[in-house]
HTML snippet that shows the backbone in 3Dmol.js (N, CA, C, O; Angstrom):
<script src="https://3Dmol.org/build/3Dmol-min.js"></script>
<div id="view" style="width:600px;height:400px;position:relative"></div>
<script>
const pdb = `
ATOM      1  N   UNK A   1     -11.206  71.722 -23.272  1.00  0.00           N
ATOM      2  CA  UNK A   1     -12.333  72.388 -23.914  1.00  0.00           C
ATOM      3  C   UNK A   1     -13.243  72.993 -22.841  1.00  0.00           C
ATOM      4  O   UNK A   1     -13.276  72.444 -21.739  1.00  0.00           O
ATOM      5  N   UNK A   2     -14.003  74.112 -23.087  1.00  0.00           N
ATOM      6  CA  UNK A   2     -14.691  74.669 -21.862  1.00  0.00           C
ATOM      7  C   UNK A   2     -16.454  75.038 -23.184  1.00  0.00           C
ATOM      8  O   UNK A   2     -16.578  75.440 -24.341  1.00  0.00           O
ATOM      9  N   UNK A   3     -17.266  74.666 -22.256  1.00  0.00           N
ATOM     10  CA  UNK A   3     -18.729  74.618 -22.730  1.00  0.00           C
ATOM     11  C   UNK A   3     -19.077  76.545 -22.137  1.00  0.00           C
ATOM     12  O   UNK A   3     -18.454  77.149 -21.264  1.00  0.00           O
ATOM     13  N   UNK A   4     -20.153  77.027 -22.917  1.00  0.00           N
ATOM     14  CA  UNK A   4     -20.700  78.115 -22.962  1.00  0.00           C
ATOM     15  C   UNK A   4     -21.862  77.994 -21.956  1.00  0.00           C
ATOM     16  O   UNK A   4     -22.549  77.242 -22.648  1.00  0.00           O
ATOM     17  N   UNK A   5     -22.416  78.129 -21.111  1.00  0.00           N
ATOM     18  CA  UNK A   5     -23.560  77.762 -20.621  1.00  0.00           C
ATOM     19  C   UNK A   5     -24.477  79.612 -20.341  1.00  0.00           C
ATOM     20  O   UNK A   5     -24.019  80.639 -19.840  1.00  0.00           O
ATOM     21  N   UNK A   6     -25.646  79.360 -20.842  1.00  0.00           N
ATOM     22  CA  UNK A   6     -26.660  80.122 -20.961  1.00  0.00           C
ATOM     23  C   UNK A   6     -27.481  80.324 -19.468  1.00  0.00           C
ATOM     24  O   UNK A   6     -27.759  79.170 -19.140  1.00  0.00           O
ATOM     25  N   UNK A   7     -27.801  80.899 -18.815  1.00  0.00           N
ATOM     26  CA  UNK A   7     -28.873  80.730 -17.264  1.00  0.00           C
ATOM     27  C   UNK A   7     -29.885  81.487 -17.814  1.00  0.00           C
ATOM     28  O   UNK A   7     -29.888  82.492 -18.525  1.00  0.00           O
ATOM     29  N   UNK A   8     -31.069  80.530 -17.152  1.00  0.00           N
ATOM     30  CA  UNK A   8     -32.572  81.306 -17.106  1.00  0.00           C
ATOM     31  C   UNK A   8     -32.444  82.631 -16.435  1.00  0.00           C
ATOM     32  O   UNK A   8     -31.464  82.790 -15.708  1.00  0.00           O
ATOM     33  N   UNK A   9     -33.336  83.646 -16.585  1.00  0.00           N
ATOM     34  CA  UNK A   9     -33.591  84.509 -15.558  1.00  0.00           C
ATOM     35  C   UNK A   9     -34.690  85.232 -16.252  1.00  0.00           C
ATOM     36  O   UNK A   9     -34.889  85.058 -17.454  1.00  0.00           O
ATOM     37  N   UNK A  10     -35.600  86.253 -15.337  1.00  0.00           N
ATOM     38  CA  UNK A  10     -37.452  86.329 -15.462  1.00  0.00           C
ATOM     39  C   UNK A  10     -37.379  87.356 -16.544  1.00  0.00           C
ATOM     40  O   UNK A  10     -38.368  87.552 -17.249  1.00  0.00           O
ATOM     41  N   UNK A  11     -35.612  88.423 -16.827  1.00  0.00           N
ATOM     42  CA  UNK A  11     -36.221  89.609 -17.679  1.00  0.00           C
ATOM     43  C   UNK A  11     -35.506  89.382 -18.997  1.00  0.00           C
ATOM     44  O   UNK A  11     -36.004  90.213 -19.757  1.00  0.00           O
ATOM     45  N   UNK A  12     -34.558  88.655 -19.687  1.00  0.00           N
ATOM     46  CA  UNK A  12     -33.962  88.361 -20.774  1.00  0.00           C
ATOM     47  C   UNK A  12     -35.120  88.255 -21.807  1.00  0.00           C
ATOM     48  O   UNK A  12     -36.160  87.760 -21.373  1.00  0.00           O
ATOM     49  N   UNK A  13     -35.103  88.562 -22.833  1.00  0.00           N
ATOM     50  CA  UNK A  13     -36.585  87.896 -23.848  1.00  0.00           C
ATOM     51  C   UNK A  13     -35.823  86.515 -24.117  1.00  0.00           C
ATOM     52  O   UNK A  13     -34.771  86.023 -23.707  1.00  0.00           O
ATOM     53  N   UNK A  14     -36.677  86.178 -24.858  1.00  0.00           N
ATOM     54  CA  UNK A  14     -36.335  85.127 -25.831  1.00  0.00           C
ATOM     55  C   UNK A  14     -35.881  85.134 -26.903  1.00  0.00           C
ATOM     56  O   UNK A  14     -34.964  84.383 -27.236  1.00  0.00           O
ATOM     57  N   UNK A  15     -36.623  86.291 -27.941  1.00  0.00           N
ATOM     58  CA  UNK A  15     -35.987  87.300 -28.844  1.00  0.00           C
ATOM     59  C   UNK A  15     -34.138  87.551 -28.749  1.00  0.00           C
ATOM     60  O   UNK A  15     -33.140  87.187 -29.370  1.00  0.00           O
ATOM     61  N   UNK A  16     -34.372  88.131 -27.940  1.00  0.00           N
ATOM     62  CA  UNK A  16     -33.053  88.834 -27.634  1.00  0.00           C
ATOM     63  C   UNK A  16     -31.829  87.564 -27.868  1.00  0.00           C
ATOM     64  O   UNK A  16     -30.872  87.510 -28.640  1.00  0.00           O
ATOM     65  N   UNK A  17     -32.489  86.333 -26.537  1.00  0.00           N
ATOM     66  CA  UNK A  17     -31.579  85.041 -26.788  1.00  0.00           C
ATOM     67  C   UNK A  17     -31.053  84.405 -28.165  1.00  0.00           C
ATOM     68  O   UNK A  17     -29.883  84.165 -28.463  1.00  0.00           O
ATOM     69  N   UNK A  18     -32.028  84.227 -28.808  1.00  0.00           N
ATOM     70  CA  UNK A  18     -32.183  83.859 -30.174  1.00  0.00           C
ATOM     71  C   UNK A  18     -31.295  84.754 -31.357  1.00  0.00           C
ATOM     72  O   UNK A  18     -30.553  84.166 -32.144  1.00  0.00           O
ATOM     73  N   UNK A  19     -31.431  85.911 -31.372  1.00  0.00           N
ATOM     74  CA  UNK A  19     -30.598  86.706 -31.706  1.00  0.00           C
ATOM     75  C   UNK A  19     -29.150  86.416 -31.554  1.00  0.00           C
ATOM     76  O   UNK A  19     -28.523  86.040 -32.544  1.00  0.00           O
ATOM     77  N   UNK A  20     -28.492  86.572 -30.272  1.00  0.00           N
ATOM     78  CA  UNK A  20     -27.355  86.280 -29.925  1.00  0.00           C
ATOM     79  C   UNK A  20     -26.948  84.238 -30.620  1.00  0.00           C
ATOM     80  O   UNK A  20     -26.167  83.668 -31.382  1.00  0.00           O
ATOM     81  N   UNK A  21     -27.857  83.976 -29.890  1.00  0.00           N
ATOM     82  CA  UNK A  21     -27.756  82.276 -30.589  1.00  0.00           C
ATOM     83  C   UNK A  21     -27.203  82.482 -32.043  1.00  0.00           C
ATOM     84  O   UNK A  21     -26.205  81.909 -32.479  1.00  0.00           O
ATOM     85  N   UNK A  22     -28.120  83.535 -32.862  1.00  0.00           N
ATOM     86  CA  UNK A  22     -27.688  83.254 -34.236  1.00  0.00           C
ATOM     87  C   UNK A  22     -26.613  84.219 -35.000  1.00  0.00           C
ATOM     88  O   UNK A  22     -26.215  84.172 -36.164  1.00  0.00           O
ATOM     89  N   UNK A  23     -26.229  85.265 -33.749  1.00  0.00           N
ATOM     90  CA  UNK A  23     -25.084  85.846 -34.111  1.00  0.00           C
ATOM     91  C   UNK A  23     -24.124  86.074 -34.081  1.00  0.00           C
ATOM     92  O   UNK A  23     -23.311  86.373 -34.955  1.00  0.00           O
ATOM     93  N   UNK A  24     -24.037  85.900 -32.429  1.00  0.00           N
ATOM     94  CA  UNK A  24     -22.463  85.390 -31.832  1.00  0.00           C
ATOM     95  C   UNK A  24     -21.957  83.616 -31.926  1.00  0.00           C
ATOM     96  O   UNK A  24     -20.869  83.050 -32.035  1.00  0.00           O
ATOM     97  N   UNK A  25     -23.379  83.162 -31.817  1.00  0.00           N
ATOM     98  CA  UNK A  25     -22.688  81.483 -32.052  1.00  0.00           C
ATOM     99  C   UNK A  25     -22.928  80.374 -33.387  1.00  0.00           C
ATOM    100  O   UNK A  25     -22.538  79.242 -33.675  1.00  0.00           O
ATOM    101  N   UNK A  26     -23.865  81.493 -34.040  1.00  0.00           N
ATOM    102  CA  UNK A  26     -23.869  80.964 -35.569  1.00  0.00           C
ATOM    103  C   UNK A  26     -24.822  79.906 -35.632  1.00  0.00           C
ATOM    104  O   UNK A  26     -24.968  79.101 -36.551  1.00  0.00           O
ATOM    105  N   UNK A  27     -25.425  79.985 -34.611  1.00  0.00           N
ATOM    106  CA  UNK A  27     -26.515  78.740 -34.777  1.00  0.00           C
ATOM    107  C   UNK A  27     -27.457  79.240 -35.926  1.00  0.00           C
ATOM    108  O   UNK A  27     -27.718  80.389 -36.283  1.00  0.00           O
ATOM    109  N   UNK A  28     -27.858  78.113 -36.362  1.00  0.00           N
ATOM    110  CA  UNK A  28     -29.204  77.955 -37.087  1.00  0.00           C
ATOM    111  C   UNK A  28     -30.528  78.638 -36.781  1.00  0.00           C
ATOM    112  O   UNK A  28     -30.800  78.147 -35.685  1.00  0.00           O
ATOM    113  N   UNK A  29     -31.387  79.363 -37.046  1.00  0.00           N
ATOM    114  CA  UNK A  29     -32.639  79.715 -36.562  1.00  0.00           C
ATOM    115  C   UNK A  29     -33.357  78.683 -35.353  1.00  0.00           C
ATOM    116  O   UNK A  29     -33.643  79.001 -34.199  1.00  0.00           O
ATOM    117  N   UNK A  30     -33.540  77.365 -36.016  1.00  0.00           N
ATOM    118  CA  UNK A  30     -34.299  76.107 -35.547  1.00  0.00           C
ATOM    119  C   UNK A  30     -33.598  75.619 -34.280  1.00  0.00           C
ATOM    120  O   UNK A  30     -34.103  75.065 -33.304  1.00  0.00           O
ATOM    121  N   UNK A  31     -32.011  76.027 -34.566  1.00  0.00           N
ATOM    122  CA  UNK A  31     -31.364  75.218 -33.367  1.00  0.00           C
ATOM    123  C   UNK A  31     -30.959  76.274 -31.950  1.00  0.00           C
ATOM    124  O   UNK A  31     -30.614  75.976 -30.806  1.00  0.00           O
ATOM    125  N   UNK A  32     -31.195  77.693 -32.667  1.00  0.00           N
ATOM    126  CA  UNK A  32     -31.369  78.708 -31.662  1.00  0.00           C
ATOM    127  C   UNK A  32     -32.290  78.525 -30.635  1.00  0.00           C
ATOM    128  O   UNK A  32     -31.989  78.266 -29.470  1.00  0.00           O
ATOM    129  N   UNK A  33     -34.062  78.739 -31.332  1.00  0.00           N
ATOM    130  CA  UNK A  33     -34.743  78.589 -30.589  1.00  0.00           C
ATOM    131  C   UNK A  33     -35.153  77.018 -29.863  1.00  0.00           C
ATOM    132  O   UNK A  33     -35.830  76.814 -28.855  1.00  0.00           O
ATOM    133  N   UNK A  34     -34.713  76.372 -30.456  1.00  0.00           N
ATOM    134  CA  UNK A  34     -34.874  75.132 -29.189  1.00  0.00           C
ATOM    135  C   UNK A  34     -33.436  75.169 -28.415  1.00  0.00           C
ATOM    136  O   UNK A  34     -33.627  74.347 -27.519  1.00  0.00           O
ATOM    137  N   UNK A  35     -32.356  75.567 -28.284  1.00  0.00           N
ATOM    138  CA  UNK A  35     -31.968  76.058 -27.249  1.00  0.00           C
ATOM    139  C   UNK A  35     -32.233  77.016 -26.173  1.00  0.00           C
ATOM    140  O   UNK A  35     -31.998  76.865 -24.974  1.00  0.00           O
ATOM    141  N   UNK A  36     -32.938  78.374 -26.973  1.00  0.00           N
ATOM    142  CA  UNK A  36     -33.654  78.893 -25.809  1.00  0.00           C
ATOM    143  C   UNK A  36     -35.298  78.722 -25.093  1.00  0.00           C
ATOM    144  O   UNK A  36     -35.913  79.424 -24.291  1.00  0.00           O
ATOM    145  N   UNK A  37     -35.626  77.497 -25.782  1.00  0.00           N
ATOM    146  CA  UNK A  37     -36.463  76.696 -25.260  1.00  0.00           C
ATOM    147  C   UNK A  37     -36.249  75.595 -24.251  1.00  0.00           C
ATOM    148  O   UNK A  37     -37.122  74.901 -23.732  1.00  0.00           O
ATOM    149  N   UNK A  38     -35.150  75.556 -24.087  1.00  0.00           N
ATOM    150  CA  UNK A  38     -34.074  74.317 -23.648  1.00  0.00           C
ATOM    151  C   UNK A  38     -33.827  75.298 -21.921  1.00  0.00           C
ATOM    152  O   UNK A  38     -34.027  74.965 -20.753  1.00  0.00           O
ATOM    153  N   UNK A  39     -33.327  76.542 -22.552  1.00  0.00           N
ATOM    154  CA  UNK A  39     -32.821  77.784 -21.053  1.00  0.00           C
ATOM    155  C   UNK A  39     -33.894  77.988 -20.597  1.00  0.00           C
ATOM    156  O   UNK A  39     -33.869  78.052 -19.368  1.00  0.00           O
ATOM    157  N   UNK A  40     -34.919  78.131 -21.072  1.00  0.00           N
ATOM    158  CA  UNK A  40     -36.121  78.920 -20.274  1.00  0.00           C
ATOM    159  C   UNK A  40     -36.877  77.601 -19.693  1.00  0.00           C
ATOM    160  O   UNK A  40     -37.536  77.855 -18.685  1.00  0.00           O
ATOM    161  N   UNK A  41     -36.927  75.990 -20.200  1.00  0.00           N
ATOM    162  CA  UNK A  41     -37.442  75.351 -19.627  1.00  0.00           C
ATOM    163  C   UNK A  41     -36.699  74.502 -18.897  1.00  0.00           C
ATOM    164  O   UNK A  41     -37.296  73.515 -18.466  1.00  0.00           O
ATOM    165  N   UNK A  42     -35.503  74.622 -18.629  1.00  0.00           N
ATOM    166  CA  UNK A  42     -34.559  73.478 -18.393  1.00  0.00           C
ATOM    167  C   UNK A  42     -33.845  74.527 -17.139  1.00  0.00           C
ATOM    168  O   UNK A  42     -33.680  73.922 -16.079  1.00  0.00           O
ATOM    169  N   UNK A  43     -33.384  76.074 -17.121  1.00  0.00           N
ATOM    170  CA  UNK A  43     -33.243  76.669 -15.992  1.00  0.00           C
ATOM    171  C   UNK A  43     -31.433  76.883 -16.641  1.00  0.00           C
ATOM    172  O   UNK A  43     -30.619  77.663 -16.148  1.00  0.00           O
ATOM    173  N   UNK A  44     -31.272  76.301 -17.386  1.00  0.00           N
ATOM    174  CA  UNK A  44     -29.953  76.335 -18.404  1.00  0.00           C
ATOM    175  C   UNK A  44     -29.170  75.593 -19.247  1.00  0.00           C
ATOM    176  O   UNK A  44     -29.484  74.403 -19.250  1.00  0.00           O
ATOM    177  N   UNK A  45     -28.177  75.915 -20.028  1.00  0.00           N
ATOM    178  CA  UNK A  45     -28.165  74.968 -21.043  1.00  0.00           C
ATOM    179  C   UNK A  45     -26.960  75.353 -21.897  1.00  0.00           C
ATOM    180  O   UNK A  45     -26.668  76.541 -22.034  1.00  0.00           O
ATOM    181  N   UNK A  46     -26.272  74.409 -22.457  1.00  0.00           N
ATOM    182  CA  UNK A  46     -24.494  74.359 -22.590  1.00  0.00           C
ATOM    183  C   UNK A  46     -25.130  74.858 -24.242  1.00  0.00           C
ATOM    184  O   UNK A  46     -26.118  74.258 -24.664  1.00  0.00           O
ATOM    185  N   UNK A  47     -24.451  76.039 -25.151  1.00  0.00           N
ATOM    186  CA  UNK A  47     -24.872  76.507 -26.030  1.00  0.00           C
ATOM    187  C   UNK A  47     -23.861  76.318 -27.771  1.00  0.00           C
ATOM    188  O   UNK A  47     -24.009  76.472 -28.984  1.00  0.00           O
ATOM    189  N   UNK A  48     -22.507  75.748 -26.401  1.00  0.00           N
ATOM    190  CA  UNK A  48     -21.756  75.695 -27.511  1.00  0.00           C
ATOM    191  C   UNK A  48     -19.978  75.175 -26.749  1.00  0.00           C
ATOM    192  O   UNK A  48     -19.616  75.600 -25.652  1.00  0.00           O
ATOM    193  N   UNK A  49     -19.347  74.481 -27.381  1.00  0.00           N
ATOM    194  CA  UNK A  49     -17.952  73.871 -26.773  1.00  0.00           C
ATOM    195  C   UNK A  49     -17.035  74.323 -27.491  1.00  0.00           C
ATOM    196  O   UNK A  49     -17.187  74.067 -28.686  1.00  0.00           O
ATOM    197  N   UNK A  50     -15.761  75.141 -27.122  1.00  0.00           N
ATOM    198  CA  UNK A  50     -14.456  75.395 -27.628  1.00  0.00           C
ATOM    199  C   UNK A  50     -13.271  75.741 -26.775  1.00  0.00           C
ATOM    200  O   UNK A  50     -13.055  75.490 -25.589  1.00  0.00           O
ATOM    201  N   UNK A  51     -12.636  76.309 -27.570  1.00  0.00           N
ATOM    202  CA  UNK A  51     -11.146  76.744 -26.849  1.00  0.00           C
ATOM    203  C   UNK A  51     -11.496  77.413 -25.727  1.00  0.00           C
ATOM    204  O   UNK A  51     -12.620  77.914 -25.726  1.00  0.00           O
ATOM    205  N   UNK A  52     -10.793  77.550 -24.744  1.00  0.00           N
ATOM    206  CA  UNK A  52     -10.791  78.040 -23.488  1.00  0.00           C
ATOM    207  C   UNK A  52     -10.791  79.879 -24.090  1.00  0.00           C
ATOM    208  O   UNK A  52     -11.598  80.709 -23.673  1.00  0.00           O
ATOM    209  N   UNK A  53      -9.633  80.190 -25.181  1.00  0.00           N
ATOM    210  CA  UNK A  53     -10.027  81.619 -25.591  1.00  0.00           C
ATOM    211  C   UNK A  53     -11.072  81.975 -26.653  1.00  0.00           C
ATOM    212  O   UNK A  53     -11.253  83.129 -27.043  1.00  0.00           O
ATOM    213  N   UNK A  54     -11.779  80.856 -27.117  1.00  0.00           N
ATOM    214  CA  UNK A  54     -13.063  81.058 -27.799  1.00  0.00           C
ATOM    215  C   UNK A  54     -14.353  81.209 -27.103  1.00  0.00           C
ATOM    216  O   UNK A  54     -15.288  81.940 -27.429  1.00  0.00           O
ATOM    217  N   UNK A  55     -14.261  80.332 -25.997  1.00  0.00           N
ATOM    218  CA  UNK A  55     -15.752  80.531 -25.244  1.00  0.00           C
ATOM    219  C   UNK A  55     -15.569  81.448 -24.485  1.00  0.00           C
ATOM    220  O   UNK A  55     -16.496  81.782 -23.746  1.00  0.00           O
ATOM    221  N   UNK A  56     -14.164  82.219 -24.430  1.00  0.00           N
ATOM    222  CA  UNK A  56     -14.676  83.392 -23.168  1.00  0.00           C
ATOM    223  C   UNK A  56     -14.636  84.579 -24.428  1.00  0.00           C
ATOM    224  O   UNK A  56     -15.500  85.422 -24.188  1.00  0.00           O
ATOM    225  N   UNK A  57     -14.083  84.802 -25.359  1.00  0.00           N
ATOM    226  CA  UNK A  57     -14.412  85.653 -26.108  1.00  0.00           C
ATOM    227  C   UNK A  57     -15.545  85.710 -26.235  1.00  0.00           C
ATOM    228  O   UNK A  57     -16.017  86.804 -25.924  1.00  0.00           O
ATOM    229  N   UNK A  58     -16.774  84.402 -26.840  1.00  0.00           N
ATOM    230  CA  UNK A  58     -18.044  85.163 -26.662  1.00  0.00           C
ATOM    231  C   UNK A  58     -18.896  84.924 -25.620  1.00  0.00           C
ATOM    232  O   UNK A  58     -20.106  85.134 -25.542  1.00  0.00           O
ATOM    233  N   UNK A  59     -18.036  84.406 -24.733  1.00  0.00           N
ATOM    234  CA  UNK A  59     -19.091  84.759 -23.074  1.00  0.00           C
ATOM    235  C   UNK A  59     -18.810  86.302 -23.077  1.00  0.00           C
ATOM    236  O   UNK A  59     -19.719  86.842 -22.448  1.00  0.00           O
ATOM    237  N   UNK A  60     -18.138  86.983 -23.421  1.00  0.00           N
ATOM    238  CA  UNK A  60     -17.612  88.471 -22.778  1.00  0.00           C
ATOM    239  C   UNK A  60     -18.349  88.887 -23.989  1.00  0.00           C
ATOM    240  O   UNK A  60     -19.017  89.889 -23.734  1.00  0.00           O
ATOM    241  N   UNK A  61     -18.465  88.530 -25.096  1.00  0.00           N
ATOM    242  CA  UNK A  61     -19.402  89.627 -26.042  1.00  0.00           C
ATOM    243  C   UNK A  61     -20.758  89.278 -25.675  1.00  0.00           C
ATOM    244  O   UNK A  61     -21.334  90.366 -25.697  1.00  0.00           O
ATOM    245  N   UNK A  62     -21.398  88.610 -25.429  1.00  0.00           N
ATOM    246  CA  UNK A  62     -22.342  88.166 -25.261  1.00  0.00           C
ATOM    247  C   UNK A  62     -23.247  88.810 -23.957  1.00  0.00           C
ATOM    248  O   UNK A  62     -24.389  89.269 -23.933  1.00  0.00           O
ATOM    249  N   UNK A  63     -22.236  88.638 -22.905  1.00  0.00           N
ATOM    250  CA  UNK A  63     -22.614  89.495 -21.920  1.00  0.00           C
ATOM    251  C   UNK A  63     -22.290  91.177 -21.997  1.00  0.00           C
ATOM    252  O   UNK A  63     -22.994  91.910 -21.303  1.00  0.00           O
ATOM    253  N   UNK A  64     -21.637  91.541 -22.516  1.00  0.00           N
ATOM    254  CA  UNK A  64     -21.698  93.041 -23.426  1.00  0.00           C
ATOM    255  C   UNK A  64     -22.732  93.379 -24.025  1.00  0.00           C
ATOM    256  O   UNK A  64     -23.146  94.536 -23.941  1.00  0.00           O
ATOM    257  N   UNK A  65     -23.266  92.575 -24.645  1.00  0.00           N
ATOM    258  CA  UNK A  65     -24.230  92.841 -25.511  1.00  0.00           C
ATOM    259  C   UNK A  65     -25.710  92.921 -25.112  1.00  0.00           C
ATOM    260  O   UNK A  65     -26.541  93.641 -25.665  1.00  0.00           O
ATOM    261  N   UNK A  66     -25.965  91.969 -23.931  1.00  0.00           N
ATOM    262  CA  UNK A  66     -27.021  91.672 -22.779  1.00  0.00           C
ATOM    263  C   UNK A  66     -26.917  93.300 -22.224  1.00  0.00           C
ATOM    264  O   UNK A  66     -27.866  94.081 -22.288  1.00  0.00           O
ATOM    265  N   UNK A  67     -25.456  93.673 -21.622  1.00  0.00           N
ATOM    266  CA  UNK A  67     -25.553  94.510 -20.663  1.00  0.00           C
ATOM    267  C   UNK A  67     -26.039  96.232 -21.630  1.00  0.00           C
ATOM    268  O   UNK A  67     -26.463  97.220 -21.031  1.00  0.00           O
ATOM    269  N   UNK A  68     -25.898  96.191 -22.629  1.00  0.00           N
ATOM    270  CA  UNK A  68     -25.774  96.879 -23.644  1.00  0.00           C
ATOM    271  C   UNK A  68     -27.501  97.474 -23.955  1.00  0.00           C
ATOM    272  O   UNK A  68     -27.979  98.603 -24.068  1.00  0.00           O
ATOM    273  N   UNK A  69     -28.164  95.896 -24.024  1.00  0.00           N
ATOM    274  CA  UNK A  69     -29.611  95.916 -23.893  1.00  0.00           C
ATOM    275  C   UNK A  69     -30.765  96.163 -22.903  1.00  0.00           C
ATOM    276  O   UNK A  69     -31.977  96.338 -23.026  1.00  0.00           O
ATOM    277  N   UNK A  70     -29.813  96.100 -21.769  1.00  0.00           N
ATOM    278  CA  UNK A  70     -30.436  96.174 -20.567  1.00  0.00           C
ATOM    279  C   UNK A  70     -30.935  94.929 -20.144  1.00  0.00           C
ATOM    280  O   UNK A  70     -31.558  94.787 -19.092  1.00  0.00           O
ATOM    281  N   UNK A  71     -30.670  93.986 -20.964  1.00  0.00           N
ATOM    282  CA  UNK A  71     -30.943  92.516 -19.621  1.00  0.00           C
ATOM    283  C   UNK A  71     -30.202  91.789 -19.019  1.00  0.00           C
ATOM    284  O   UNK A  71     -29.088  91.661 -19.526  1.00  0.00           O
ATOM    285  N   UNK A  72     -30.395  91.261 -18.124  1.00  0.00           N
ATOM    286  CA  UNK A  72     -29.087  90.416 -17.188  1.00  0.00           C
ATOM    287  C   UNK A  72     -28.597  89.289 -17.268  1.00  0.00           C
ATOM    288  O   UNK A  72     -28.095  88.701 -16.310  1.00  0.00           O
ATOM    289  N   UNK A  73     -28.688  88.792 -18.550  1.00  0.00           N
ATOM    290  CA  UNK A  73     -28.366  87.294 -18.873  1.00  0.00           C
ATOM    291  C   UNK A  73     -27.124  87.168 -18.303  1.00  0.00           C
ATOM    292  O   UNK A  73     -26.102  87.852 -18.360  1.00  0.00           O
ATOM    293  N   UNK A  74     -27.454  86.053 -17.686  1.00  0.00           N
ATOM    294  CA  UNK A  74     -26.137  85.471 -17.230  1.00  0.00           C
ATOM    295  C   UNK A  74     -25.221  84.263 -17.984  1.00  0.00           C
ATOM    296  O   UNK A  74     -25.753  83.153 -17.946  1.00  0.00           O
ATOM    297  N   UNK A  75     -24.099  84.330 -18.567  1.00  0.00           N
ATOM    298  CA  UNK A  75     -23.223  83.262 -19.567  1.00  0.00           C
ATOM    299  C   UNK A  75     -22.629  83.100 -18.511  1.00  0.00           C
ATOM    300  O   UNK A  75     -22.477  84.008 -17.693  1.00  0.00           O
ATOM    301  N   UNK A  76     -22.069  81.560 -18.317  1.00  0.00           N
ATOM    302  CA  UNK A  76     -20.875  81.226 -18.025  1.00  0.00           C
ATOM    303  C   UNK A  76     -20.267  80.252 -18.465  1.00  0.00           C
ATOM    304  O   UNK A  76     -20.973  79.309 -18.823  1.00  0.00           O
ATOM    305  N   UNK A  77     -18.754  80.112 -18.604  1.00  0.00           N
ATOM    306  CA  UNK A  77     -18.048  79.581 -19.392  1.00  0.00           C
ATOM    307  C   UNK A  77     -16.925  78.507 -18.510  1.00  0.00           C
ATOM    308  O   UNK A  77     -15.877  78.847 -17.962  1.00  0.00           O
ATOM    309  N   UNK A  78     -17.558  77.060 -18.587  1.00  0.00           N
ATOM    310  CA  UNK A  78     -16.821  76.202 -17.609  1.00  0.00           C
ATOM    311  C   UNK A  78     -16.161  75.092 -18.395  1.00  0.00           C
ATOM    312  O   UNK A  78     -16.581  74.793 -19.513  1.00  0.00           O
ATOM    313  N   UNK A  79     -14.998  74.392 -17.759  1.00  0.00           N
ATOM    314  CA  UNK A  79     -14.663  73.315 -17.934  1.00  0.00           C
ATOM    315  C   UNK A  79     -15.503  72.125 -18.485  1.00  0.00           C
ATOM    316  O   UNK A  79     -16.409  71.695 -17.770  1.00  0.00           O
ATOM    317  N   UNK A  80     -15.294  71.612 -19.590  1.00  0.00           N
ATOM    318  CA  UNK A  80     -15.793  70.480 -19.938  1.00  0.00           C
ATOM    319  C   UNK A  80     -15.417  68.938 -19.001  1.00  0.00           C
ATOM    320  O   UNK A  80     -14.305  68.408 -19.011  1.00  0.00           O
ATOM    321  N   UNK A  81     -16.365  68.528 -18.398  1.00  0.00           N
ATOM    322  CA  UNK A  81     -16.029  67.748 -17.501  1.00  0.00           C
ATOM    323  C   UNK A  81     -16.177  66.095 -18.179  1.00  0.00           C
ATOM    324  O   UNK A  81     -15.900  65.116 -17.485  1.00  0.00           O
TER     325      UNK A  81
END
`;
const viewer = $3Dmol.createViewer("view");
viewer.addModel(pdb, "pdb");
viewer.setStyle({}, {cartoon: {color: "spectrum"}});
viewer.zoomTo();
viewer.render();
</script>
């Protein structure tokens, strides 16, 4: 299994995060934003666990979609340890 992990950085909104939280990973409103309460105060934060071709499918939309918007969120998609 490989975890989704989210990174802080100064120009992403929060908005924007939250969005993606609730569209690419289906979260809940409530469980969106305390995850990106979680990235912005914690410096990062595992968003979601699956198949090795599920979490890079939406690490790669996700970061499409960042790059799309013009912010630099950084996803990365690692081994569950």
């Amino acid at each position: 299994m490989f975890q989704v992990v989210f990174h802080n950085d100064d120009f992403t909104t929060m908005e924007f995060v939250v969005l993606v939280l609730t569209t690419v990973f289906h979260h809940s409103q409530h469980a969106a934003e305390r995850l990106m309460l979680l990235v912005h105060n914690e410096g990062k934060a595992v968003v979601g666990v699956y198949s090795y071709d599920m979490a890079m499918s939406k690490t790669n939309k996700t970061m499409r979609m960042a790059r799309e918007a013009g912010f630099p969120l950084l996803v990365t998609c690692e081994p569950v340890e």
